[in-house]
FIKOLZA-1660 file (N, C-alpha, C; in steps of 0.1 Angstrom, whole numbers, plus 5000, padded with zeros to 4 digits):
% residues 150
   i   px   py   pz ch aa at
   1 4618 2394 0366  A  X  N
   1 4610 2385 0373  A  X CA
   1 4617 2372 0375  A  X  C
   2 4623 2366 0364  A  X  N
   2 4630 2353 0366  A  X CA
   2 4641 2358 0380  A  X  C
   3 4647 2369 0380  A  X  N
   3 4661 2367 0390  A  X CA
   3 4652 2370 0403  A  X  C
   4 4638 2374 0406  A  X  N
   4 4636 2375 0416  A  X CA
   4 4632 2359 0421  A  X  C
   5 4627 2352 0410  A  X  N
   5 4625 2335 0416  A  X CA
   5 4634 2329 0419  A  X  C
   6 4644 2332 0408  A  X  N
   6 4659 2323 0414  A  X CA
   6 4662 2326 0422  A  X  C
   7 4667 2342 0429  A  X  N
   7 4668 2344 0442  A  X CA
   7 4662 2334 0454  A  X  C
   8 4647 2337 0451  A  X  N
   8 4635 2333 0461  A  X CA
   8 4643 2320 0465  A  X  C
   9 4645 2312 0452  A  X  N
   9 4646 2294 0452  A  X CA
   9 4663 2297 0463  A  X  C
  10 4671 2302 0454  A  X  N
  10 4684 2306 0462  A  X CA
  10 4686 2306 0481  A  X  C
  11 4673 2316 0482  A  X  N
  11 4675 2318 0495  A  X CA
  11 4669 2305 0505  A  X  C
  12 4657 2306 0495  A  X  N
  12 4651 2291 0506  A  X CA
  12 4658 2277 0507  A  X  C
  13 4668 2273 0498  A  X  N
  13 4681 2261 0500  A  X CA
  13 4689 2267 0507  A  X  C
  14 4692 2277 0509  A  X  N
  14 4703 2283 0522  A  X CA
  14 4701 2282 0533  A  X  C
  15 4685 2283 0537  A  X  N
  15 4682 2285 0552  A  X CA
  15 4676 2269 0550  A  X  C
  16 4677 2257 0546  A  X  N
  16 4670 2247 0544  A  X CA
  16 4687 2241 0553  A  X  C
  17 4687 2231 0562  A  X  N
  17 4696 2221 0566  A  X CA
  17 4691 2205 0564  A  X  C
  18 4704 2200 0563  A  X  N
  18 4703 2184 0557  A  X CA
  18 4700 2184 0568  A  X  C
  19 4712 2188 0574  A  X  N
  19 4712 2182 0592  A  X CA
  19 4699 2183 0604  A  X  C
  20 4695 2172 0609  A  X  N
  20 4686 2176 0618  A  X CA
  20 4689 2184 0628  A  X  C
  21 4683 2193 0631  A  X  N
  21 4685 2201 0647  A  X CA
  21 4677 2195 0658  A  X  C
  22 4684 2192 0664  A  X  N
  22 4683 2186 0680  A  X CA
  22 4681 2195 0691  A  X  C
  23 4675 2198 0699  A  X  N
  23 4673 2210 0710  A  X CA
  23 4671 2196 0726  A  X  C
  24 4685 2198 0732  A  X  N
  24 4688 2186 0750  A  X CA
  24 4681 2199 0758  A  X  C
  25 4674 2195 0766  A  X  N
  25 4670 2202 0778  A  X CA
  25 4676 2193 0790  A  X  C
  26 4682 2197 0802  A  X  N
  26 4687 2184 0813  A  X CA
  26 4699 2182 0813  A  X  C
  27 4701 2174 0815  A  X  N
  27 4716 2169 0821  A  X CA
  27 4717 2158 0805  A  X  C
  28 4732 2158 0803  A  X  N
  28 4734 2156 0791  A  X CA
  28 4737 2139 0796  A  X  C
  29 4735 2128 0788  A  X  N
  29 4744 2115 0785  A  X CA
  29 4740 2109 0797  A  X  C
  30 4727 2107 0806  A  X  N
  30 4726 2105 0821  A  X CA
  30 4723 2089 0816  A  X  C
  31 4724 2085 0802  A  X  N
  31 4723 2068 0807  A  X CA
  31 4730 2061 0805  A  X  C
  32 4744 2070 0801  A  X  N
  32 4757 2059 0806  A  X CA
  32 4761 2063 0818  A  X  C
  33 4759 2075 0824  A  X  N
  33 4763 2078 0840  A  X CA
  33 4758 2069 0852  A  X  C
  34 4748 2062 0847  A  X  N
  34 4736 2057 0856  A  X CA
  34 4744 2042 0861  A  X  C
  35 4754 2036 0852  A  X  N
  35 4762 2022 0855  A  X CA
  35 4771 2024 0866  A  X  C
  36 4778 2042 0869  A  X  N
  36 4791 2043 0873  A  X CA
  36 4782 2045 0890  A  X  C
  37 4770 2048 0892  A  X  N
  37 4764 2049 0906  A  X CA
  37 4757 2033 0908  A  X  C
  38 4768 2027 0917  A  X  N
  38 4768 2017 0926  A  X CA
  38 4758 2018 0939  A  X  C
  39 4748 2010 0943  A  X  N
  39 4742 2007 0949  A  X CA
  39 4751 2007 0966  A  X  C
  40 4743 2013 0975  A  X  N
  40 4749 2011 0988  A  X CA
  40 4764 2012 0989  A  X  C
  41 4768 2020 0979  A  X  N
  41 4784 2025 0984  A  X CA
  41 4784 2040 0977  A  X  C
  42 4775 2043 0967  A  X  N
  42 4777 2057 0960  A  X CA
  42 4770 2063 0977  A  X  C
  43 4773 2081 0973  A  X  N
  43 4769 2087 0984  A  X CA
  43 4763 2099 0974  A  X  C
  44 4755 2107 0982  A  X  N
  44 4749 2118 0976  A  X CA
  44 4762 2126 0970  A  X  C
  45 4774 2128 0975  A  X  N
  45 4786 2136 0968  A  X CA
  45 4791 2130 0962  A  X  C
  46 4791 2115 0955  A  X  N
  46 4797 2106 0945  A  X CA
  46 4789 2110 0932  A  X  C
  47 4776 2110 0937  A  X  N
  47 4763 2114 0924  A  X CA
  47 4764 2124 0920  A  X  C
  48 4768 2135 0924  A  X  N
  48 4769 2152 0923  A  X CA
  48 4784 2152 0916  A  X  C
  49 4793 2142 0920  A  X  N
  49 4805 2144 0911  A  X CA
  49 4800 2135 0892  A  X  C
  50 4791 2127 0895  A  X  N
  50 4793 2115 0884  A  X CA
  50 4780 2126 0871  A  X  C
  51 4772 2132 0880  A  X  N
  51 4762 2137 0867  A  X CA
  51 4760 2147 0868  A  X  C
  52 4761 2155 0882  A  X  N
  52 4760 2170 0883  A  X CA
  52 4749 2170 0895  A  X  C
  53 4744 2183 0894  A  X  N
  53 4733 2191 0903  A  X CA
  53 4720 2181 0897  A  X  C
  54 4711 2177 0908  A  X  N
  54 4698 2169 0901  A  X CA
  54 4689 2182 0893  A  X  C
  55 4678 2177 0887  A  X  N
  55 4669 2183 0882  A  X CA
  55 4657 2188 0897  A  X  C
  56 4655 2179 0902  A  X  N
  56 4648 2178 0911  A  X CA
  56 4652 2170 0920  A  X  C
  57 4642 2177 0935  A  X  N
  57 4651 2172 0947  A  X CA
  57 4634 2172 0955  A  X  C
  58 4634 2153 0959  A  X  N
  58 4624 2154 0961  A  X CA
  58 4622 2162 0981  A  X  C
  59 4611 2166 0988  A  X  N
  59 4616 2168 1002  A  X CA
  59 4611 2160 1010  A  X  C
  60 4603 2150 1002  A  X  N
  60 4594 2136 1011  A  X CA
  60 4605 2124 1013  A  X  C
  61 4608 2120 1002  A  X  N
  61 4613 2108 0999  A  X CA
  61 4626 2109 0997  A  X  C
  62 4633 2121 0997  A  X  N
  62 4650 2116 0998  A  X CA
  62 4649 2114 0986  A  X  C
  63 4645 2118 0974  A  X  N
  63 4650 2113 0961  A  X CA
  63 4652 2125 0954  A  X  C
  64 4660 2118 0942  A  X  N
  64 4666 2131 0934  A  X CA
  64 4664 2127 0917  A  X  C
  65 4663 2135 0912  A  X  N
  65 4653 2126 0896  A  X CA
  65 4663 2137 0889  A  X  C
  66 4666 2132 0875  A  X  N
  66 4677 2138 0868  A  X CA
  66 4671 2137 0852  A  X  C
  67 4667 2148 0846  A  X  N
  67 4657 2145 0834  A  X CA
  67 4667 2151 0822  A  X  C
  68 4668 2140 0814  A  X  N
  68 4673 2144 0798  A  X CA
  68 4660 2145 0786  A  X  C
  69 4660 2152 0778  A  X  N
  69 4652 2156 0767  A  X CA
  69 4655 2157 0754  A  X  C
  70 4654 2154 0747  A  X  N
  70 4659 2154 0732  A  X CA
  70 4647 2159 0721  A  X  C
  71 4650 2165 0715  A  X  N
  71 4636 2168 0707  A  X CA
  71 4642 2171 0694  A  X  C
  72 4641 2165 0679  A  X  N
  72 4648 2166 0669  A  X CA
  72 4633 2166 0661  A  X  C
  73 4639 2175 0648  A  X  N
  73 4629 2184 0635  A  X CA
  73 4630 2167 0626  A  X  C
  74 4612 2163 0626  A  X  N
  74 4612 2155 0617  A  X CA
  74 4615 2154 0602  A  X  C
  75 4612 2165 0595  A  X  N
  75 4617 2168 0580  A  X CA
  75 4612 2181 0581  A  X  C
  76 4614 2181 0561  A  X  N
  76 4612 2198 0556  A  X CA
  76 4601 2200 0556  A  X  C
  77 4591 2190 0552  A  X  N
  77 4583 2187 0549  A  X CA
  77 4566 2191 0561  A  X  C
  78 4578 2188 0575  A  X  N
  78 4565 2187 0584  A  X CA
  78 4564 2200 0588  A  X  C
  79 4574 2212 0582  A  X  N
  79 4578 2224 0587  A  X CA
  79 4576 2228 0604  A  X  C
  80 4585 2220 0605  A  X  N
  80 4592 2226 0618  A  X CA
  80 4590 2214 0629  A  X  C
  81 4579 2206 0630  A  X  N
  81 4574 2203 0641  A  X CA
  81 4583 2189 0643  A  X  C
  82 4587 2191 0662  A  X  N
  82 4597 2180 0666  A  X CA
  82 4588 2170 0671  A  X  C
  83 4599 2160 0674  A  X  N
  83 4593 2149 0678  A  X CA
  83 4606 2144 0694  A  X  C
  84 4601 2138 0701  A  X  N
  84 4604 2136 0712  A  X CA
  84 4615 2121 0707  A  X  C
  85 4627 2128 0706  A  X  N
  85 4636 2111 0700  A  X CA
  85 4647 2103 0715  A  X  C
  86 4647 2112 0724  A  X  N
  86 4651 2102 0738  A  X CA
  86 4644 2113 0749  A  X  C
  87 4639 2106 0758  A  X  N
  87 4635 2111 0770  A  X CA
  87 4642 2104 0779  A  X  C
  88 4650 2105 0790  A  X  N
  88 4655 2102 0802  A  X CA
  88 4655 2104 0813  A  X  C
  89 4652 2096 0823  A  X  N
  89 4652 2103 0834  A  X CA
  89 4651 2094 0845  A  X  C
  90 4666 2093 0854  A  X  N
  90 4669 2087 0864  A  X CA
  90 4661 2090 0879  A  X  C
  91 4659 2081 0888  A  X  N
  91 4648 2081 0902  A  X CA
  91 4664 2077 0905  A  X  C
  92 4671 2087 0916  A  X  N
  92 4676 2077 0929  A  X CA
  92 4672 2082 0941  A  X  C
  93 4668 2072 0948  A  X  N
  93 4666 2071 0960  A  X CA
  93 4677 2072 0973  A  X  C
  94 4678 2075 0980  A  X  N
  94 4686 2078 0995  A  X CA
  94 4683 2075 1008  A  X  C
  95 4691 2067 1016  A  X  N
  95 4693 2065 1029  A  X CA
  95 4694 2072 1036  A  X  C
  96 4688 2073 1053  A  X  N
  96 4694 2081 1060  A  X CA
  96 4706 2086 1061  A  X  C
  97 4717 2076 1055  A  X  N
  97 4728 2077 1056  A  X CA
  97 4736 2087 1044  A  X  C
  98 4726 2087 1036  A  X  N
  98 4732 2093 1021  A  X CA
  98 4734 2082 1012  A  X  C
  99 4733 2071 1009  A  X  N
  99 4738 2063 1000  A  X CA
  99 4727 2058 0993  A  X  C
 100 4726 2056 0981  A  X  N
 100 4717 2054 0973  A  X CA
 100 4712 2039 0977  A  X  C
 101 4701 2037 0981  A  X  N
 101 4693 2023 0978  A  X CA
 101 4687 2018 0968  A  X  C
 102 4683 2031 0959  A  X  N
 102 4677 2024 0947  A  X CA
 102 4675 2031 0938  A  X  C
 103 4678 2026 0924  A  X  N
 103 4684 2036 0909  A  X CA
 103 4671 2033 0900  A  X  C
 104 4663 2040 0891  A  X  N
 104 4651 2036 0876  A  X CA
 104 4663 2045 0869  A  X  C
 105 4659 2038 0858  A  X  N
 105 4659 2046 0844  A  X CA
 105 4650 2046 0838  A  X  C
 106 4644 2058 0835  A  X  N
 106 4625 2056 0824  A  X CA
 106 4637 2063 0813  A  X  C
 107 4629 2058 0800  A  X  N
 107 4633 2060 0788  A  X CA
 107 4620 2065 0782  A  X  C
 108 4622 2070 0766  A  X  N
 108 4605 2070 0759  A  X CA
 108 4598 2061 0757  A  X  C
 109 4600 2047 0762  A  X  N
 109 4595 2038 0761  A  X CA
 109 4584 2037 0770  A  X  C
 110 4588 2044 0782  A  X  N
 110 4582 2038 0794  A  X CA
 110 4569 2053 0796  A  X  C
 111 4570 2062 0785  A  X  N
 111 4564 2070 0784  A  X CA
 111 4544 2072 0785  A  X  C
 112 4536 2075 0788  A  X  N
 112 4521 2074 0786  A  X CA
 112 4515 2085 0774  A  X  C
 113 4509 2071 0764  A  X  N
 113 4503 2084 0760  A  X CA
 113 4488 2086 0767  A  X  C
 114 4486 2102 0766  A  X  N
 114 4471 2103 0776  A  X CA
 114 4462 2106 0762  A  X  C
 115 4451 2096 0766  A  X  N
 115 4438 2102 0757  A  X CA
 115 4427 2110 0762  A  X  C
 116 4421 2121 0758  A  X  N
 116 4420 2125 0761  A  X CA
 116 4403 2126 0758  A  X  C
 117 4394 2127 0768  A  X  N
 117 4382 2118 0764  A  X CA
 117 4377 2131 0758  A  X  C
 118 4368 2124 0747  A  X  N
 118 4356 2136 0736  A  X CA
 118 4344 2136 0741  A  X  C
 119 4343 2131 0752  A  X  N
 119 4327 2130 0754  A  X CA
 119 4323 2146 0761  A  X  C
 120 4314 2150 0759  A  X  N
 120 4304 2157 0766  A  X CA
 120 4297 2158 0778  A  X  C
 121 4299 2164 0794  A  X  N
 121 4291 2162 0802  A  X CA
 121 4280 2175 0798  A  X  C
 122 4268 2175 0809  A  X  N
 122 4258 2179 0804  A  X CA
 122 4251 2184 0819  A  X  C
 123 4253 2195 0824  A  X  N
 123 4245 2194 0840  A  X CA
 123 4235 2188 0842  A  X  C
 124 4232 2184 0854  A  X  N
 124 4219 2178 0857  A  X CA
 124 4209 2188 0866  A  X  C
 125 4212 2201 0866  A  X  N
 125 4204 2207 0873  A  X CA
 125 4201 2220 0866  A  X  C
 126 4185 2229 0869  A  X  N
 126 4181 2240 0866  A  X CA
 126 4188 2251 0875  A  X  C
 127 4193 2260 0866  A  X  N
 127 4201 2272 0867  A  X CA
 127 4196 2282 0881  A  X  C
 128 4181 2282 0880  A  X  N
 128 4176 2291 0887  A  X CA
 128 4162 2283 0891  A  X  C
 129 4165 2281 0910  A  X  N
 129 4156 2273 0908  A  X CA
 129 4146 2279 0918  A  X  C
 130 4133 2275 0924  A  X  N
 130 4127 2280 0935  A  X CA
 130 4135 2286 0945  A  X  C
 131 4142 2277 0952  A  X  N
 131 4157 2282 0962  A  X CA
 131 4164 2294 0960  A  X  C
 132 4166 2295 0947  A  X  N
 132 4178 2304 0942  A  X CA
 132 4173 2317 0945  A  X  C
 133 4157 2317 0936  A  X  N
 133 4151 2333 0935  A  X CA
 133 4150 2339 0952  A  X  C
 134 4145 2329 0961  A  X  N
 134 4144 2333 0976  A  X CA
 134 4153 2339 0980  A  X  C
 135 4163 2330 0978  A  X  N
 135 4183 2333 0981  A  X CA
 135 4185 2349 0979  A  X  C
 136 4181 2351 0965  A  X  N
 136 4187 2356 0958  A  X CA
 136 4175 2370 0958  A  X  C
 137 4164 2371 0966  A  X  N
 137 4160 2382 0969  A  X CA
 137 4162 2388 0983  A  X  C
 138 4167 2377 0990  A  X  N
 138 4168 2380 1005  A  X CA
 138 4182 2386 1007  A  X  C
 139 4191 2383 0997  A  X  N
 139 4207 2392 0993  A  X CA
 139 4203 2403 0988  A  X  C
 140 4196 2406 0980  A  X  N
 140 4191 2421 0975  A  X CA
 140 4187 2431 0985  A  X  C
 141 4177 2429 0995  A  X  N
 141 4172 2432 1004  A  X CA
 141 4185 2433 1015  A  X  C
 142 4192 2430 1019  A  X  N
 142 4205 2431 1028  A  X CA
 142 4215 2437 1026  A  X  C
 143 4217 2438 1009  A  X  N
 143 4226 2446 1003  A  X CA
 143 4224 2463 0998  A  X  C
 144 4211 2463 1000  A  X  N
 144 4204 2477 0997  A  X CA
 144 4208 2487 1006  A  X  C
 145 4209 2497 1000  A  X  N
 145 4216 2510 1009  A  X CA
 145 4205 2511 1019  A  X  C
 146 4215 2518 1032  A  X  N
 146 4205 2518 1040  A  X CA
 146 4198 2535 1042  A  X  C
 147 4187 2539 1045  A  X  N
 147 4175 2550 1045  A  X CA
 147 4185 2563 1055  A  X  C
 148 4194 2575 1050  A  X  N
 148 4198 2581 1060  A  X CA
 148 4180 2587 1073  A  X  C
 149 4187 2588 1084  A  X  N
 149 4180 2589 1093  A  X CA
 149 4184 2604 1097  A  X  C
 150 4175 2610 1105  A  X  N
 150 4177 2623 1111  A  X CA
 150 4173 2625 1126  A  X  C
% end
């Protein structure tokens, strides 16, 4: 019995890491890239060499949005559950000409949290009302097979 616990204890410090695990979804390191794209001289092919392919490519507005993600394991303790430790995500905008006019960087800062309301609505109306049964005998009557004839 004892070598089956020691095992147990054995196995579970093996698969346990000091190290946090990080899981990037996106374009990696986009908020030092963001200084090297110059206003009114970068071009759409300066941006595509400096951070890569966009995440998204807007087809209204000529814009191209480039999203980094980070999500790292809070402890052992909270078994498993991450927490959102950088969000990134560059807005550049474009000129007819191709040249960027205008650069955001949103961070987690700039993040919303949504609440999400508890209240209860409650209809204001009867399910089946005078209207309904008329409706709803005059569809019976029209839907009824019809009498073969000879």
């Amino acid at each position: 019995m004892k070598i089956i616990k020691l095992s147990f204890i054995f196995l579970l410090t093996l698969n346990c890491s000091i190290n946090k695990v990080s899981n990037i979804h996106g374009s990696r390191f986009i908020e030092s890239k963001i200084d090297k794209i110059e206003l009114f001289k970068s071009n759409k092919n300066d941006v595509r060499k400096i951070i890569g392919p966009p995440s998204t490519i807007s087809k209204f507005d000529n814009m191209w949005l480039y999203i980094e993600r980070k999500k790292t394991n809070q402890s052992l303790f909270k078994l498993g559950r991450k927490i959102i430790s950088e969000n990134n995500i560059i807005i550049l905008e474009f000129n007819e000409m191709g040249l960027v006019k205008n650069k955001h960087l949103l961070n987690v800062d700039d993040m919303n949290d949504i609440k999400i309301a508890e209240e209860k609505t409650f209809k204001q109306f009867k399910e089946k009302s005078f209207v309904y049964d008329i409706l709803s005998t005059l569809r019976e009557k029209v839907n009824a097979p019809t009498r073969r004839r000879k």
